[in-house]
SEGU-162935 format. One record per residue (C-alpha): x, y, z; residue in one letter. Coordinates in pm, whole numbers, plus 32768, in hexadecimal, padded with zeros to 4 digits. Layout:
REM residues N
x:y:z:resn
X:Y:Z:A
...
***
This chain:
REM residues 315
x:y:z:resn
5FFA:6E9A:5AC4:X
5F51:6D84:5A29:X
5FEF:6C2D:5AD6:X
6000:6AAF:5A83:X
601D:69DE:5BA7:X
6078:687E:5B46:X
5FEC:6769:5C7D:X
5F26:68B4:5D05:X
5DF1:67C3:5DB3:X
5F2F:673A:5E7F:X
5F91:676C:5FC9:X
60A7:6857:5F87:X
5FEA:68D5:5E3F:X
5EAC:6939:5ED8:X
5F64:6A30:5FE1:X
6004:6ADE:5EE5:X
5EEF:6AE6:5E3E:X
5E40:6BB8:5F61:X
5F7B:6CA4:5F78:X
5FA5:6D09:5E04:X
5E03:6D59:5E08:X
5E27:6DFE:5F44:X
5F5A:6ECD:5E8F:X
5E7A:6F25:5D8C:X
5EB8:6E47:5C4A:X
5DF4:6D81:5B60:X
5E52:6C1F:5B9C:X
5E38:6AB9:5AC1:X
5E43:6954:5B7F:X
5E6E:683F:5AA9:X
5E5F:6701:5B85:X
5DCC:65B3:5B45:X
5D79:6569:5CC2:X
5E28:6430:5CC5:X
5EB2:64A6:5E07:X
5E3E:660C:5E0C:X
5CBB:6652:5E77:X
5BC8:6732:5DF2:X
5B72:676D:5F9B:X
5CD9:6843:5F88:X
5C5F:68FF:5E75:X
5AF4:6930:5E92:X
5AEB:6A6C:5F3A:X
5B76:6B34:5E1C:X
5A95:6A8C:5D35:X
59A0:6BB8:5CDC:X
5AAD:6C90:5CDD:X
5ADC:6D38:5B9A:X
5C51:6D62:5BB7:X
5C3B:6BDC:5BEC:X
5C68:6ADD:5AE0:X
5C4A:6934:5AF6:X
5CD4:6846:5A11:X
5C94:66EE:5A5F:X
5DBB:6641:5978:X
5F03:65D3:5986:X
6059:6674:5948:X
60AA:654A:5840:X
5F7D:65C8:576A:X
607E:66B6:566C:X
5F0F:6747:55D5:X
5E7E:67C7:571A:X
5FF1:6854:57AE:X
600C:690B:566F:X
5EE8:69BF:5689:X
5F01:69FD:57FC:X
6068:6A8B:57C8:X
6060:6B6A:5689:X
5F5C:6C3D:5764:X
602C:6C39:58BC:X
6150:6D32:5935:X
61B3:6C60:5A4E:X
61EC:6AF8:5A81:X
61F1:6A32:5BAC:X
622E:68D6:5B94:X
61BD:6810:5C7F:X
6102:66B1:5BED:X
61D1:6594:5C45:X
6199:6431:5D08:X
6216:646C:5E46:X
6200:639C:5F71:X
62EA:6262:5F8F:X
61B3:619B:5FCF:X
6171:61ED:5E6B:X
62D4:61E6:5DCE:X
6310:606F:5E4C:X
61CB:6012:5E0D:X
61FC:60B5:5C86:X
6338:610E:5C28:X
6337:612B:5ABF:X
61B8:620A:5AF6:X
6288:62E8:5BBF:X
63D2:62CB:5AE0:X
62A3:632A:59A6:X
6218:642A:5A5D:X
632E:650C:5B18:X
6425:64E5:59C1:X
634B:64D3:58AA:X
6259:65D4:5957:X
6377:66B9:5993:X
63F3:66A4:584C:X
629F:6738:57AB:X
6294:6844:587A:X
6406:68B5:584B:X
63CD:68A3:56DB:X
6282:6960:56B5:X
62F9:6A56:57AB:X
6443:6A77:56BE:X
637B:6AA9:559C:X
6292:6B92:563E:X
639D:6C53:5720:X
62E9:6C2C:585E:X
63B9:6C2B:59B1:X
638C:6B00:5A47:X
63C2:6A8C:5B8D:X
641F:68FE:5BD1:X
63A8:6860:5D3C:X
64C4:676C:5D6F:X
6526:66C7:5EE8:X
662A:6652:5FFD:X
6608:650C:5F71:X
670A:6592:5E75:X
67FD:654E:5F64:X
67D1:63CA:5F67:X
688C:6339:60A1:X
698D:643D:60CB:X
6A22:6460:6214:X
6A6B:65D3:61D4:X
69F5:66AA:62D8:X
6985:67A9:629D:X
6936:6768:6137:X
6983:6867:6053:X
6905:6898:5EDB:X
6A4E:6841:5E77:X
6A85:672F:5F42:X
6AEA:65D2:5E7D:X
6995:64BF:5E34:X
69AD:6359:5EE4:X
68BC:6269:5E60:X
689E:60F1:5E97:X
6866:5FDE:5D6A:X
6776:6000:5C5A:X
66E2:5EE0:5CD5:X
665E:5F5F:5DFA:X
6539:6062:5D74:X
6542:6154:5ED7:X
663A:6219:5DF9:X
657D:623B:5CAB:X
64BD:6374:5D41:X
6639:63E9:5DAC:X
66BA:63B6:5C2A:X
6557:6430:5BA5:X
6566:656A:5C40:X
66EC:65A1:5C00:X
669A:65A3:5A62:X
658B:667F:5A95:X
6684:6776:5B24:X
6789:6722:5A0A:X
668F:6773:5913:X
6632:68B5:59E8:X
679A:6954:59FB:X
67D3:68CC:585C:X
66AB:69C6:5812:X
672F:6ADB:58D9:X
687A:6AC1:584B:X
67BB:6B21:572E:X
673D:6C5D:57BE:X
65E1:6C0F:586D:X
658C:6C39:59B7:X
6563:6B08:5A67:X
65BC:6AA0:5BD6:X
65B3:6994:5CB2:X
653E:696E:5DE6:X
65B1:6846:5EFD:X
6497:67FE:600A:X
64E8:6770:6129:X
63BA:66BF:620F:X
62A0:67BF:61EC:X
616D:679C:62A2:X
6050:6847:62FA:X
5ED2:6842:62DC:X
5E57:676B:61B7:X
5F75:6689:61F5:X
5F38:650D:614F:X
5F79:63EF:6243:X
5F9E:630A:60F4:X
607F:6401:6024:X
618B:652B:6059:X
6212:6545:6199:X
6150:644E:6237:X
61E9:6404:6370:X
6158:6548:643C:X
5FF4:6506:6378:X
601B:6385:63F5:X
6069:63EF:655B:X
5F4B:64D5:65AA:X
5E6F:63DF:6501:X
5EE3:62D4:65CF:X
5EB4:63A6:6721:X
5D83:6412:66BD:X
5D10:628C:6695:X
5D97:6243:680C:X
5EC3:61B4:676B:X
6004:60F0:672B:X
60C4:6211:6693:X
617D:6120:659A:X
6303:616E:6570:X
63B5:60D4:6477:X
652A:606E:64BF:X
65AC:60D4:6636:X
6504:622E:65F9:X
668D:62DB:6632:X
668B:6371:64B9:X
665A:64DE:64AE:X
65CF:65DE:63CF:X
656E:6743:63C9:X
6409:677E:63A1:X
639A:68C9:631B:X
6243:6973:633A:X
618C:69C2:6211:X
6170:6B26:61F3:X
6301:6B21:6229:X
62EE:6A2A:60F3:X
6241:6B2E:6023:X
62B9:6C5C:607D:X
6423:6BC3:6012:X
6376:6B12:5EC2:X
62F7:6C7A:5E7F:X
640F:6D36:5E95:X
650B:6C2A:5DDD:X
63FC:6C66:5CA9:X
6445:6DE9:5CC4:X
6580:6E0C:5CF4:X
6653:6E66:5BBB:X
6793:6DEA:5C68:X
66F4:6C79:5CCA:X
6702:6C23:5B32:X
678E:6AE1:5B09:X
67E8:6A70:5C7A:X
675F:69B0:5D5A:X
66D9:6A11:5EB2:X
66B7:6979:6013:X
6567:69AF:607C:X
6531:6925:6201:X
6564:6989:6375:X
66BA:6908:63EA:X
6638:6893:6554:X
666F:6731:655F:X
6586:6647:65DF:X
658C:6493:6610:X
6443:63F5:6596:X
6455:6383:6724:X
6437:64D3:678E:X
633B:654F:66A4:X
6260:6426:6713:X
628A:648A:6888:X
6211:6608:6830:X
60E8:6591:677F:X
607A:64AC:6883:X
60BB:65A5:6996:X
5FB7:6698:68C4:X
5ECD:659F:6847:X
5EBD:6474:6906:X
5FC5:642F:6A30:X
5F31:62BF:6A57:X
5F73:6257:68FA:X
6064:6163:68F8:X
61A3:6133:67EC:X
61F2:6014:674A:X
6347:5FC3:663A:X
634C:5F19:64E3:X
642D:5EC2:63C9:X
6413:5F71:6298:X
642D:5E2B:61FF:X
62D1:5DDA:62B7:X
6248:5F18:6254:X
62CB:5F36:60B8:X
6323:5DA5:6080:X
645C:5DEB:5FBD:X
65B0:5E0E:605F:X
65C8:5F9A:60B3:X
66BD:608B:60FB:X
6673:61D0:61F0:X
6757:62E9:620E:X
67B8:632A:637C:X
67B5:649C:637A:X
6758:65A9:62AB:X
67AC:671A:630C:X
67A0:6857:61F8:X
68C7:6949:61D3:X
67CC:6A7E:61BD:X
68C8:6B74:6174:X
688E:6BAC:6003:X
6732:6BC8:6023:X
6787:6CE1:6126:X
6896:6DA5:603E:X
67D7:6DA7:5F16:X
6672:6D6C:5F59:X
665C:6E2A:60C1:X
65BA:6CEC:6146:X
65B7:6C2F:625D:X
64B9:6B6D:6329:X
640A:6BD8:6437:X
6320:6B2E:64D2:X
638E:6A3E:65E0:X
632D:68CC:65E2:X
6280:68EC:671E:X
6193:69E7:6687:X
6133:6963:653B:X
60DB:6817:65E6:X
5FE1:68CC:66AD:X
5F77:695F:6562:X
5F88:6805:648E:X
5ED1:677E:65CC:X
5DBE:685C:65D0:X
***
């Protein structure tokens, strides 16, 4: 097949990159490296079933042309990172809707399936455990940007199900905490990235808050074996999918396991999130995926243990 990959020089981007070449098809990264690198990327570069376009999703000319020749779409491009969403919300609110929005409509008037990368942070603050796609939002203020990325990312999933009411393919997909080599200690999923960094430097391994809040961090080949199957699956058109491990981990923990494999005399120290972002802040205290849809309809679920993907990540 001949596939678009929105944000493809990106962490997440560039490993499904290397998995749909690997599969066999001709693939198309548009990216403008404003947090993606060319490094991700450049081993496919004289590939001839490889394609680069250094641009942006907002530039309607370029996505036109990239689209009318694609069969596949998977979207990617966003700003991700809260670093970079309370640092810029309206570039990220720009970005992740209006972005979204091209895409959707080219790939409506082009009738190209289209897969939309969307995330736990959907969720907002719930206290649902574990969350399920049909679980209820809770969002703080307007005032307080942390949740723009939430609200961002919620439209672009409105506009994905309007366009498969209409009859095209399109999905959605929910990550929760990937990591993985190529990780970004400044953008997505930062905190494992920060950690090894840290370690690596002799140290502190910086927690914000009192380092009790959980998540579930998934590997990245479980993150695109799931994104992979969600595009291909007739039956995934217009819902939304879970796509993370369910074991359920405390930042405190996580920094203990990296220190134990990195650097055992590294010390810890706590912050504030207001020290760290400036602006009052709001952190969900856990965040746990109902997997069973993803299992029933997608025959996914993740496999590889934390303990083993942060020898990987490590590495």
């Amino acid at each position: 097949m001949r596939i678009l990959i929105t944000g493809g020089a990106g962490f997440i981007g560039s490993h499904l990159v290397d998995r749909l070449i690997a599969d066999g098809h001709d693939v198309t990264v548009i990216d403008n490296l404003s947090v993606g690198t060319i490094d991700n990327i450049a081993h496919h570069l004289a590939s001839d079933r490889f394609h680069f376009v250094c641009d942006s999703i907002l530039n309607e000319t370029t996505m036109e042309q990239l689209i009318r020749k694609s069969e596949q779409i998977y979207h990617l491009a966003a700003v991700v990172g809260v670093k970079y969403v309370v640092e810029d919300p309206l570039g990220g609110i720009l970005t992740n809707v209006r972005g979204t929005e091209n895409v959707l409509e080219l790939a409506y008037k082009y009738w190209v399936p289209t897969l939309i990368a969307s995330s736990s942070e959907i969720y907002g603050k719930s206290t649902a455990v574990p969350l399920s796609e049909e679980d209820n939002r809770v969002l703080g203020p307007t005032s307080v940007g942390r949740w723009s990325y939430s609200d961002s990312k919620a439209i672009d999933e409105y506009f994905a199900f309007a366009y498969a009411r209409q009859g095209l393919p399109v999905t959605a997909v929910r990550y929760f905490n990937i990591y993985g080599p190529r990780l970004d200690p400044r953008g997505y999923g930062s905190v494992i990235a920060k950690f090894i960094t840290q370690a690596c430097q002799g140290g502190p391994l910086t927690i914000y808050g009192d380092g009790r809040q959980t998540r579930c961090y998934t590997y990245i080949t479980d993150a695109i074996e799931g994104t992979i199957r969600a595009a291909n699956t007739p039956a995934a058109s217009g819902l939304p999918f879970n796509i993370g491990s369910n074991q359920e981990t405390s930042v405190l923990e996580l920094s203990e396991m990296i220190r134990a494999r990195v650097n055992p005399r590294a010390s810890v120290e706590f912050t504030s999130y207001e020290q760290i972002y400036g602006v009052p802040f709001e952190e969900t205290h856990r965040r746990v995926p109902d997997v069973e849809r993803a299992a029933q309809i997608l025959g996914f679920r993740a496999k590889v243990p934390l303990e083993e993907g942060l020898e990987r990540a490590i590495a």
